[in-house]
C-alpha positions as CSV (number, residue, x, y, z in Angstrom):
1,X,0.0,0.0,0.0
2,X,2.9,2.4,0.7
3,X,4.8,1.4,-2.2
4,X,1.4,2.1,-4.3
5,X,1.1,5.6,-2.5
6,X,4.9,6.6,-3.3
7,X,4.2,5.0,-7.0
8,X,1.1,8.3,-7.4
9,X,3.4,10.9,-5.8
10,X,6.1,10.1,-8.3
11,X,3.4,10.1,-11.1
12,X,2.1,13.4,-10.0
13,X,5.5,14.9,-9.8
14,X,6.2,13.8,-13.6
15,X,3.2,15.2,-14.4
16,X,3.4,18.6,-12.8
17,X,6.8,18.9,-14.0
18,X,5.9,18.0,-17.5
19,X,3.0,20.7,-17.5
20,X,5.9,23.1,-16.3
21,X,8.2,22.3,-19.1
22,X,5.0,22.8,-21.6
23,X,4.3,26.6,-20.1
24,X,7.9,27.4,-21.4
25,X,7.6,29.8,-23.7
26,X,9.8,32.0,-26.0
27,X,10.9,35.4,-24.9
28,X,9.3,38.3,-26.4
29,X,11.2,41.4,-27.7
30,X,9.5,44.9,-28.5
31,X,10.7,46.7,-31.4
32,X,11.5,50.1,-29.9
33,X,12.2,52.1,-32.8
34,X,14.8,54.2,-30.7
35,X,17.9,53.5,-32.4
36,X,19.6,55.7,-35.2
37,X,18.0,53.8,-38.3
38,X,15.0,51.4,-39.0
39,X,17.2,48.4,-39.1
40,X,15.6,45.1,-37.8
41,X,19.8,44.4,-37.5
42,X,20.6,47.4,-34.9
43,X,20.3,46.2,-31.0
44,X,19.3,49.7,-30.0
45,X,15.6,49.6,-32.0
46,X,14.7,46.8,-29.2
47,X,13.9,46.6,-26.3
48,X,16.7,45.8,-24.1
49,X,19.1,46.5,-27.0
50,X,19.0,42.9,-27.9
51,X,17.9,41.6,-31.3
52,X,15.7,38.8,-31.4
53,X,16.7,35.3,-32.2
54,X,15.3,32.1,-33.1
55,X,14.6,31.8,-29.4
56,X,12.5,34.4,-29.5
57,X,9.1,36.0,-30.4
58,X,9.6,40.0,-32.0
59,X,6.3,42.1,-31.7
60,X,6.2,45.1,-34.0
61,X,3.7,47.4,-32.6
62,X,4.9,51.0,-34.3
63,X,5.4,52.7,-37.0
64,X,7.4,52.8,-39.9
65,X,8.5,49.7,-38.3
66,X,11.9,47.5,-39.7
67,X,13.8,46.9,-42.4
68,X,15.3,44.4,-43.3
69,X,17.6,44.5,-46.0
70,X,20.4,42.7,-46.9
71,X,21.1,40.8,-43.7
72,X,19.1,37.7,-42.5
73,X,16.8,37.6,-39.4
74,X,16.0,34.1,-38.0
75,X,13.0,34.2,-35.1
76,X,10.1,31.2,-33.7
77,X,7.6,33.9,-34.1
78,X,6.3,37.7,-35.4
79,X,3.4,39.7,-34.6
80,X,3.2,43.1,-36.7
81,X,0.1,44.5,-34.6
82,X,-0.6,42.5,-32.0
83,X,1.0,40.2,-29.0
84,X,1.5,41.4,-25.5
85,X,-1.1,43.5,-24.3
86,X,-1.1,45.5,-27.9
87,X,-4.8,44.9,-29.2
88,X,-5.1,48.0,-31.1
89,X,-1.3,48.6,-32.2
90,X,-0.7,49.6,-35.5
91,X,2.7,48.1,-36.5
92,X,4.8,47.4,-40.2
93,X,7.5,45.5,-41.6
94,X,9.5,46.0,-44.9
95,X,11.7,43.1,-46.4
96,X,13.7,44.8,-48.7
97,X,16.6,43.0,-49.6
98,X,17.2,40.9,-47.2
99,X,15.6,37.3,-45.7
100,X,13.4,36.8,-42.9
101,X,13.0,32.8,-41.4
102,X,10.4,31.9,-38.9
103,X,10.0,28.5,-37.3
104,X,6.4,29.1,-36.4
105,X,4.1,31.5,-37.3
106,X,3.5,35.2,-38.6
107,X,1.0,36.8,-37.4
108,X,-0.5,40.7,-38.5
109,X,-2.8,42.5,-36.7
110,X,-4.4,40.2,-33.5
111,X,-5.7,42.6,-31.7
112,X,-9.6,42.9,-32.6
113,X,-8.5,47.1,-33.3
114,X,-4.9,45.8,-34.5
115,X,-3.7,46.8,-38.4
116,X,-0.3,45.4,-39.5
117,X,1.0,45.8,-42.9
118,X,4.0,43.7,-44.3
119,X,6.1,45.3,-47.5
120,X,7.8,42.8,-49.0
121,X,9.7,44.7,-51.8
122,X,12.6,42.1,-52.2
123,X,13.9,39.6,-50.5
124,X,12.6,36.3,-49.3
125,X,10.0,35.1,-46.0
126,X,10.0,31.6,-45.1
127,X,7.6,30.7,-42.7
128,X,5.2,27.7,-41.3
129,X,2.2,29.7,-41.1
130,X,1.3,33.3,-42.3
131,X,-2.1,34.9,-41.1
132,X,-2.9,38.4,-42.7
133,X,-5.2,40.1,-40.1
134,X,-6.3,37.8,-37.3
135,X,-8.9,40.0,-35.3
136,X,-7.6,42.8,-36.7
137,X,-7.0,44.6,-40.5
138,X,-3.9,42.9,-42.1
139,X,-2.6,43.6,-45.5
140,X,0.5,42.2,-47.3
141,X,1.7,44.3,-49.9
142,X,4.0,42.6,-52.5
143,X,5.9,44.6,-54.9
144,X,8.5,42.0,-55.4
145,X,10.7,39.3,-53.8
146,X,9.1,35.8,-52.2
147,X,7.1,34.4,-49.8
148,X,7.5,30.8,-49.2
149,X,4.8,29.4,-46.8
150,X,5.2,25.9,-45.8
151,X,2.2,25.1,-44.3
152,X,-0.6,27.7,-44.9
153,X,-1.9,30.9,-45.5
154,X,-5.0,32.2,-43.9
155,X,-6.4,35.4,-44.8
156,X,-7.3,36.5,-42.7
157,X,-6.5,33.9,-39.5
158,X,-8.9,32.2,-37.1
159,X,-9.5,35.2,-35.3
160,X,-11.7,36.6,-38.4
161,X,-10.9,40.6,-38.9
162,X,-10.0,41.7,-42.4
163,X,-7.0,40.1,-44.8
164,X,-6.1,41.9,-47.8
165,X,-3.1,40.6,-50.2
166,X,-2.1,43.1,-52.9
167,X,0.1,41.1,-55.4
168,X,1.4,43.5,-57.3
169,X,4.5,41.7,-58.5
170,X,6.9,39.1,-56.8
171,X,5.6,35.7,-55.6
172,X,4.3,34.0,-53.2
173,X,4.2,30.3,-52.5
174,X,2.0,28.3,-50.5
175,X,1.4,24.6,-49.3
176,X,-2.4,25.7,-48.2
177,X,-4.7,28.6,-49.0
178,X,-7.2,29.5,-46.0
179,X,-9.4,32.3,-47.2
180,X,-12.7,33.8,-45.2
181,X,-13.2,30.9,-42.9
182,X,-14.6,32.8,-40.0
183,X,-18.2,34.3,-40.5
184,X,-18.4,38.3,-41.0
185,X,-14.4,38.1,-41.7
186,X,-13.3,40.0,-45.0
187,X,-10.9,38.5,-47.5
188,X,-8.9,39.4,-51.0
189,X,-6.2,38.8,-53.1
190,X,-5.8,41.3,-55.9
191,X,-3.3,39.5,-58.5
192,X,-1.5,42.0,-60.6
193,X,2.0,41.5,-62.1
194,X,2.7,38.6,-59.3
195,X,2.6,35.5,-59.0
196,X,0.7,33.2,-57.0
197,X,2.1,29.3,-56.5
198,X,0.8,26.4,-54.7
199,X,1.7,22.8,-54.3
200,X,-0.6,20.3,-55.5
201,X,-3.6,20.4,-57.3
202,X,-5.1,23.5,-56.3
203,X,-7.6,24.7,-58.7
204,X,-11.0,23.4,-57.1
205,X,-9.9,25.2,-54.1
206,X,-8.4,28.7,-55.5
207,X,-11.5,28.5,-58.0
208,X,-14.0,29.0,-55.7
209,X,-12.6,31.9,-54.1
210,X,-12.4,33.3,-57.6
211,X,-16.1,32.8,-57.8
212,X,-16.8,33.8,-54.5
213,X,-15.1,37.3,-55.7
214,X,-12.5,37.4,-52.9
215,X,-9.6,37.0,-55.2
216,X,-9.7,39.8,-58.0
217,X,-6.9,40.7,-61.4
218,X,-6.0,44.4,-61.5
219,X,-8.8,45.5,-59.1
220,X,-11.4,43.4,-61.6
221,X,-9.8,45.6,-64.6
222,X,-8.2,41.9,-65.4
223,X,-8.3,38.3,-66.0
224,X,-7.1,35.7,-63.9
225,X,-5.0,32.1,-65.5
226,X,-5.4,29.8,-63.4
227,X,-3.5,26.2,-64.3
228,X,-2.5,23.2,-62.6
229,X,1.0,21.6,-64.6
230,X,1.2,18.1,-63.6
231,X,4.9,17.6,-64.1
232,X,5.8,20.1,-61.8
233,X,2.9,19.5,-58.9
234,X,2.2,23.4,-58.6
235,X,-1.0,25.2,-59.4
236,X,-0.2,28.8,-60.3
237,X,-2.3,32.1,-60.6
238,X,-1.4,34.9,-62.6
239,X,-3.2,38.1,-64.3
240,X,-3.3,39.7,-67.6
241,X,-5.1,43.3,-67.7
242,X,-8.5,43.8,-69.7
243,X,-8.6,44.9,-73.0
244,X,-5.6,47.0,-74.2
245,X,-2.4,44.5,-73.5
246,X,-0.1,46.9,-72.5
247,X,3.9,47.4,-73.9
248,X,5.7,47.8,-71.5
249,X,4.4,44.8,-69.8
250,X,3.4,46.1,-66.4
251,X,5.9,45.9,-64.1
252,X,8.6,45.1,-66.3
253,X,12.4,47.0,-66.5
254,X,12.9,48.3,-70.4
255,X,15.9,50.0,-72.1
256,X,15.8,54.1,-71.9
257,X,16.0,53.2,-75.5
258,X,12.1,52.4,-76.1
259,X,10.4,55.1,-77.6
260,X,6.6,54.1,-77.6
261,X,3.8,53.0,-75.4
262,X,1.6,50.1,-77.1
263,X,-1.9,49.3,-76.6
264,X,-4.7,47.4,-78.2
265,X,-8.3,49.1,-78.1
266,X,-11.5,46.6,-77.9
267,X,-13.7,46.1,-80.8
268,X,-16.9,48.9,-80.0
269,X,-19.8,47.4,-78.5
270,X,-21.9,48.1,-81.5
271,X,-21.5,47.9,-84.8
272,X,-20.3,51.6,-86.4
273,X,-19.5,53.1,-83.2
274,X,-15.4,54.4,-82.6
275,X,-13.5,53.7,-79.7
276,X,-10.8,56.2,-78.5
277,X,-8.7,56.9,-75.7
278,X,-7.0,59.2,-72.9
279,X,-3.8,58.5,-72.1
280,X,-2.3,59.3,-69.1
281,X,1.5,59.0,-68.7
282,X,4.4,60.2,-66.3
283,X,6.0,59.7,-63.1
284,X,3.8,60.5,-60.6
285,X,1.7,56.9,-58.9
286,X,-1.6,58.8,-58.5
287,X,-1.6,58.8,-62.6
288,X,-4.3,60.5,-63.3
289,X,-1.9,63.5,-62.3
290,X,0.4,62.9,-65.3
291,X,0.3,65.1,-67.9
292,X,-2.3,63.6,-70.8
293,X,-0.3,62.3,-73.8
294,X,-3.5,61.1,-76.1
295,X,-6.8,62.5,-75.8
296,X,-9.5,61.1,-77.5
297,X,-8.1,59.7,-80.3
298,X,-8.4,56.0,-81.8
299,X,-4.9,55.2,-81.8
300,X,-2.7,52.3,-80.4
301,X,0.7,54.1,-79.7
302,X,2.2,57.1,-78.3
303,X,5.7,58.6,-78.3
304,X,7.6,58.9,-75.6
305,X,11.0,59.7,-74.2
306,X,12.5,58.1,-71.1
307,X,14.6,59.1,-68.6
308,X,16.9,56.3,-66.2
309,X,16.6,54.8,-63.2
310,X,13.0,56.1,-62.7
311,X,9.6,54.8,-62.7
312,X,7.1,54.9,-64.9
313,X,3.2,55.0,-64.1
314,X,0.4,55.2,-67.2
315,X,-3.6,54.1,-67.7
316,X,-6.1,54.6,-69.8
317,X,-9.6,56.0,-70.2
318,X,-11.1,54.1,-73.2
319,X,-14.6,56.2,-74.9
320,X,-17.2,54.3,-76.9
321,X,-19.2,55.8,-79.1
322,X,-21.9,53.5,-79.9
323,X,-22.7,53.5,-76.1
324,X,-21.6,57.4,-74.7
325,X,-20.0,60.2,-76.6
326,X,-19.1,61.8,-73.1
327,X,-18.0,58.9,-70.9
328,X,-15.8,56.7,-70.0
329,X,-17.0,52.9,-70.2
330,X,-13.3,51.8,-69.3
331,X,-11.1,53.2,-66.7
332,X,-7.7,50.7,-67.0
333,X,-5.6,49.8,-63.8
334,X,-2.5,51.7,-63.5
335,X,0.4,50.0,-65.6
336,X,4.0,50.9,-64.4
337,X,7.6,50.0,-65.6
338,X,11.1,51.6,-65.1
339,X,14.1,52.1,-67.0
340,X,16.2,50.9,-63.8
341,X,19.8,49.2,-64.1
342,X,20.4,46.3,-66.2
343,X,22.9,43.4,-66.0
344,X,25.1,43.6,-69.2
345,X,24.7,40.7,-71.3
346,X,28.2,39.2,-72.2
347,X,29.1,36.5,-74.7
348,X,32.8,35.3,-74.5
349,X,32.7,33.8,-78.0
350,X,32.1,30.5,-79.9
351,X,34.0,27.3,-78.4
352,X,37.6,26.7,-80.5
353,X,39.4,24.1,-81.7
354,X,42.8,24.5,-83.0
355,X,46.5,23.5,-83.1
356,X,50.0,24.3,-81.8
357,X,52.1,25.7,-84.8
358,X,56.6,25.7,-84.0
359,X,55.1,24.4,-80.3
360,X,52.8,27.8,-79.4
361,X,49.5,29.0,-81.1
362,X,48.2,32.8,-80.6
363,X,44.3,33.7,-81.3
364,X,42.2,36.5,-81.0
365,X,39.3,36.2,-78.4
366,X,36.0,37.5,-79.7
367,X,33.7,38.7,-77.1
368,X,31.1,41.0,-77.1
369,X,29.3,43.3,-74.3
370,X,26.1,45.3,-74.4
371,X,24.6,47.2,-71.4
372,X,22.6,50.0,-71.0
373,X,25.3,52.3,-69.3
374,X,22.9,53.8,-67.0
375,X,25.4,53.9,-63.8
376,X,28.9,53.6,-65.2
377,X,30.8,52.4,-68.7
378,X,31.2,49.2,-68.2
379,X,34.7,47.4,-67.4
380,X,35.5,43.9,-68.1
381,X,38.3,41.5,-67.5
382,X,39.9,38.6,-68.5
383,X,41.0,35.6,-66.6
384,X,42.3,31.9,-67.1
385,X,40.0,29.6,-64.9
386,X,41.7,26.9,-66.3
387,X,44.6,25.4,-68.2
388,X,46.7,22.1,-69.1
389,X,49.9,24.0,-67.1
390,X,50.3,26.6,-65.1
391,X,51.5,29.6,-67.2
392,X,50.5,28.1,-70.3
393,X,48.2,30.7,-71.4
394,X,48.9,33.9,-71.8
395,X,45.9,36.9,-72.2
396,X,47.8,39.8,-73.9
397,X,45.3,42.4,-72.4
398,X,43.3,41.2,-69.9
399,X,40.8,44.3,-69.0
400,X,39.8,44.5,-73.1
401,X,37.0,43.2,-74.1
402,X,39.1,41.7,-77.7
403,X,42.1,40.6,-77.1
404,X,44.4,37.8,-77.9
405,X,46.0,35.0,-76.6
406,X,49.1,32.7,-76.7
407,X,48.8,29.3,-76.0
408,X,51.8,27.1,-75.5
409,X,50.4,23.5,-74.7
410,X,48.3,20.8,-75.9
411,X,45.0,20.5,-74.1
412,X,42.0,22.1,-72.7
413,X,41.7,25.6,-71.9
414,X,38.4,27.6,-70.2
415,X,38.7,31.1,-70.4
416,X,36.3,33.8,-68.6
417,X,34.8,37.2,-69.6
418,X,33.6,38.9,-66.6
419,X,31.5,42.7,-67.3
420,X,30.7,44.7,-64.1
421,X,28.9,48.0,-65.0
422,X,29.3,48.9,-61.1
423,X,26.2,47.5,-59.8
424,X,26.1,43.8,-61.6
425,X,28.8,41.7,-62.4
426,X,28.2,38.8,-65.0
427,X,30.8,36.3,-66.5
428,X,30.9,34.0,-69.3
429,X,33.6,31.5,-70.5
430,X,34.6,30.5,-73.9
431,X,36.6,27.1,-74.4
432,X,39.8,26.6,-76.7
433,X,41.1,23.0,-77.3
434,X,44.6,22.8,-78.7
435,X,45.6,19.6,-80.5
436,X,49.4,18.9,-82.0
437,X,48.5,19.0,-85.5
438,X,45.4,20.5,-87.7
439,X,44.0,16.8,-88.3
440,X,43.5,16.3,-84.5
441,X,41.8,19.2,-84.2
442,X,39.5,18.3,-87.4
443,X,38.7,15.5,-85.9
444,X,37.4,16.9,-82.6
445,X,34.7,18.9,-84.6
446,X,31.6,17.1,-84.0
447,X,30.3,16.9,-87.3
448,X,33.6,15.5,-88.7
449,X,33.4,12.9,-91.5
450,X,36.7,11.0,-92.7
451,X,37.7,11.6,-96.4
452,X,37.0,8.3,-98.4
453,X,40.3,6.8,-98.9
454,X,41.6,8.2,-96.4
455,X,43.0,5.1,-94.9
456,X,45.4,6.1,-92.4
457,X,43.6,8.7,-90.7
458,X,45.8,11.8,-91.7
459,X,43.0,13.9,-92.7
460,X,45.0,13.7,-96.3
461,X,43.7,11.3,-99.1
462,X,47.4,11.2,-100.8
463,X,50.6,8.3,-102.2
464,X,50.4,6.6,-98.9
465,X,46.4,5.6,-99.3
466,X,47.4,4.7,-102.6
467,X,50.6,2.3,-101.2
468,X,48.0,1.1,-98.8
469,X,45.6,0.1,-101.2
470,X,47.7,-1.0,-103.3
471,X,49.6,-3.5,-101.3
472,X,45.7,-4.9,-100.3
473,X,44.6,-5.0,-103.4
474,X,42.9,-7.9,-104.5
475,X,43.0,-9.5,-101.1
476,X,40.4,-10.4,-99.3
477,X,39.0,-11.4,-95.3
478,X,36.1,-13.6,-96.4
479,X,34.9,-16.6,-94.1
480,X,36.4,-20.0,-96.0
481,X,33.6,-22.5,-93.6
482,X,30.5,-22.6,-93.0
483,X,30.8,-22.9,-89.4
484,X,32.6,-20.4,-87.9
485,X,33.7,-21.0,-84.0
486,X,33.5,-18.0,-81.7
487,X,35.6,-18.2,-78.4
C-alpha cells in the first residue's frame, strides 16, 4: 500500500513537471524604434538592446516599423500588430533585400483594433504559417521578392478581422490557401503583375474563391489564368489586364532606348460606333496627375522619351461611341515599368578548336558586351580559370574586351569574360582545345566525317592511301567454312 502511495506521488510529480516544461515559452522582444536607423539588424531599435533570435518571439507594434535588408533575421515567431497586451497597435515590416525565417508563425494584426502591414519589396520570407489580419485589418503588400509558406496561409487567420493581399509583382508560395473561414471576416487577393504558386492540385480550391469574388486581377480591370502543370505538382495564378495588352508589360524593366507605349483598343460594343482613348503618362503613382499624352483619339501608340533609373506609371480611359459620346466605359488599372539598371549581357565567343604551330599558337578572343550604361561604362576583364599548365596561357590584355591570346600546350583551356557596370557583375567562358597538328583538331569537330580513302587517318587522301591500297589489293578477309567458331 505504501509502495502504491509513493508510485502516485512520483506520477504526480512527472506530471506537474511536464505541464511546467510545456508553459515554457519563447521570450518576447519589443521593437522600440529608438535606435539611429530602422534596421531590424541594430540592437538599440529593441527593447533591451538585444535583437531577437530564433529563441524568441519579436512584436512590431509601431510605426514605420523595420527593415530588413540585406542581412538575415532568423526568429520562432512575429506579430506586426498585436502580441502582449497590444490589441489595437498599428505596427509594419519591410523586407527589402534581405531574408526573414520563422519557425512558427507570422501573425498581422491580432488585436480585434490591431492593423499590421508587411512590404515585401525584395527579398525572401520563409515561414510555417502566415495569417494576414487575425482580429484585426492585415494587409501584405507585395511589390517583389518571395514568400515561401510551408504550411498555410490564412487570410485572414482564425480570429476573423480583415486580410487583404495586394500582389502587385513578386511571388508568393503556399502549401495551403485559407481564405474567409470565420463568418463576418473579409478576405482578398488582388493579383497584378505577381505570381501566386501552390503545391498540388489547387484549382477546385483557388477556383472557388475566384467565384466567391474574394480573389480579383487588377482591381477586376483583369483576367485571372489559373493552371494546374502536372509535371511540376504546382498550381499557379497569374493576371493579364483587360482589354488594351499593355507594352511595356506592367511591371517590367525596359531599355531608356524604347520610344513608344503600345496598346490594343477593344472592338466597339456596337457595330459603327469608334473607340478612343485618354492617355495618361508620367511619373507621378496617383496617374491621373500625369500630364495627358493622347486624348481622344483612336490610336494604339504614343511617343515617348524616357529618362533612367525612374519609374514609370500610365492608364487609360477608353470612350465608346456607340454606347456614350461623353463617358468613359473603361477606366484601365495603373500600368507601371522603369528604366532601372540592367545586367550587361556578355558572350565570350564560340568554343575553339585549333593546333600548336613551332610548339605555341596565338588567337584572338572575340567577345562581345552590351549594357545600358545607366550607372557607369562598363569594365570587363579577363582571366584563365583553367589550363593544361600553369603559365601556359597567356591573355595579352586582360581588362579589353578583344584581345588575344598565346597558348603554349596541348589541351583544354576555359577562359572567362567577366562585365561589371558597377552594380552587376556577369561572367561567361569560352573554351579553346589545342591539339598537336590540324588533323587532330578536325577530328574533334563534332560533325567531322573521314575523307573516303583516307585510310590512315591523316586527314590527307594522298601516295600513302594509294601504297596502302595498293599492297591490299585484290586480297580479301572472307569466311572460308561454314561454321565459324566463336571463343
Amino acid at each position: 500500500m505504501f509502495s502504491m502511495f509513493r508510485k502516485m506521488i512520483c506520477l504526480i510529480s512527472f506530471v506537474l513537471v511536464l505541464g511546467l516544461v510545456g508553459d515554457v515559452q519563447a521570450d518576447y522582444v519589443q521593437w522600440t524604434d529608438a535606435g539611429p536607423d530602422h534596421l531590424w539588424s541594430t540592437p538599440t531599435n529593441w527593447e533591451g538592446g538585444i535583437v531577437p533570435t530564433s529563441a524568441d518571439e519579436a512584436l512590431i507594434n509601431a510605426l514605420p516599423g523595420p527593415t530588413i535588408a540585406n542581412e538575415g533575421a532568423d526568429v520562432t515567431r512575429v506579430w506586426v500588430s498585436g502580441g502582449r497586451g497590444s490589441s489595437m497597435a498599428t505596427g509594419a515590416l519591410t523586407v527589402d533585400g534581405g531574408t526573414l525565417t520563422l519557425g512558427v508563425s507570422f501573425t498581422l494584426a491580432s488585436g480585434s483594433a490591431g492593423n499590421g502591414t508587411i512590404n515585401m519589396n525584395s527579398g525572401t520570407i520563409t515561414v510555417p504559417w502566415l495569417k494576414v489580419g487575425n482580429g484585426g485589418s492585415g494587409t501584405l503588400n507585395m511589390t517583389g521578392g518571395t514568400v515561401n509558406v510551408t504550411n498555410t496561409l490564412r487570410i485572414p487567420g482564425e480570429g476573423g478581422g480583415t486580410g487583404h493581399v495586394n500582389l502587385d509583382a513578386g511571388i508568393i508560395t503556399a502549401s495551403n490557401l485559407a481564405m474567409g473561414e470565420v463568418a463576418g471576416s473579409v478576405a482578398t487577393i488582388d493579383v497584378r503583375a505577381g505570381t501566386l504558386t501552390m503545391h498540388g492540385d489547387k484549382v477546385s480550391t483557388i477556383q472557388q474563391y475566384i467565384d466567391n469574388g474574394w480573389i480579383i486581377a487588377y482591381d477586376r480591370n483583369g483576367r485571372l489564368e489559373l493552371d494546374y502543370n502536372v509535371a511540376k505538382g504546382e498550381t499557379t495564378l497569374q493576371a493579364v489586364p483587360f482589354l488594351v495588352n499593355p507594352n511595356p508589360v506592367d511591371g517590367s524593366t525596359v531599355s531608356v532606348s524604347l520610344d513608344q507605349l503600345q496598346w490594343t483598343l477593344p472592338d466597339p460594343n456596337l457595330p459603327g460606333g469608334v473607340v478612343t482613348c485618354d492617355v495618361y503618362f508620367g511619373t507621378d503613382d496617383a496617374v491621373l496627375n500625369n500630364p495627358k499624352v493622347v486624348s481622344r483619339q483612336a490610336v494604339e501608340s504614343v511617343s515617348v522619351t524616357l529618362a533612367p533609373l525612374t519609374n514609370y506609371y500610365w492608364a487609360l480611359d477608353l470612350y465608346d461611341s456607340s454606347i456614350s459620346t461623353t463617358e468613359p466605359v473603361h477606366l484601365s488599372p495603373m500600368f507601371t515599368f522603369n528604366t532601372m539598371n540592367q545586367p550587361p549581357i556578355v558572350n565570350a565567343g564560340a568554343d575553339v578548336a585549333t593546333w600548336l604551330q613551332e610548339a605555341v599558337r596565338t588567337g584572338n578572343l572575340d567577345a562581345t558586351v552590351t549594357d545600358d550604361g545607366l550607372v557607369i561604362p562598363y569594365t570587363v576583364q579577363w582571366t584563365v580559370v583553367s589550363e593544361p599548365n600553369e603559365g601556359t596561357a597567356v591573355i595579352e590584355t586582360a581588362n579589353a574586351e578583344d584581345t588575344s591570346i598565346t597558348l603554349s600546350a596541348v589541351g583544354e583551356y576555359v577562359l572567362q569574360l567577366e562585365a561589371s557596370d558597377g552594380e552587376h557583375t556577369v561572367s561567361d567562358t569560352v573554351t579553346v582545345s589545342v591539339y598537336n597538328d590540324s588533323c587532330e583538331a578536325a577530328q574533334s569537330v563534332p560533325d567531322y566525317q573521314p575523307l573516303v580513302g583516307d585510310l590512315n587517318g591523316d586527314c590527307l587522301v594522298d601516295d600513302v592511301d594509294l601504297a596502302l591500297l595498293q599492297e591490299n589489293w585484290l586480297k580479301d578477309n572472307l569466311l572460308t567454312e561454314e561454321w565459324f567458331l566463336l571463343e
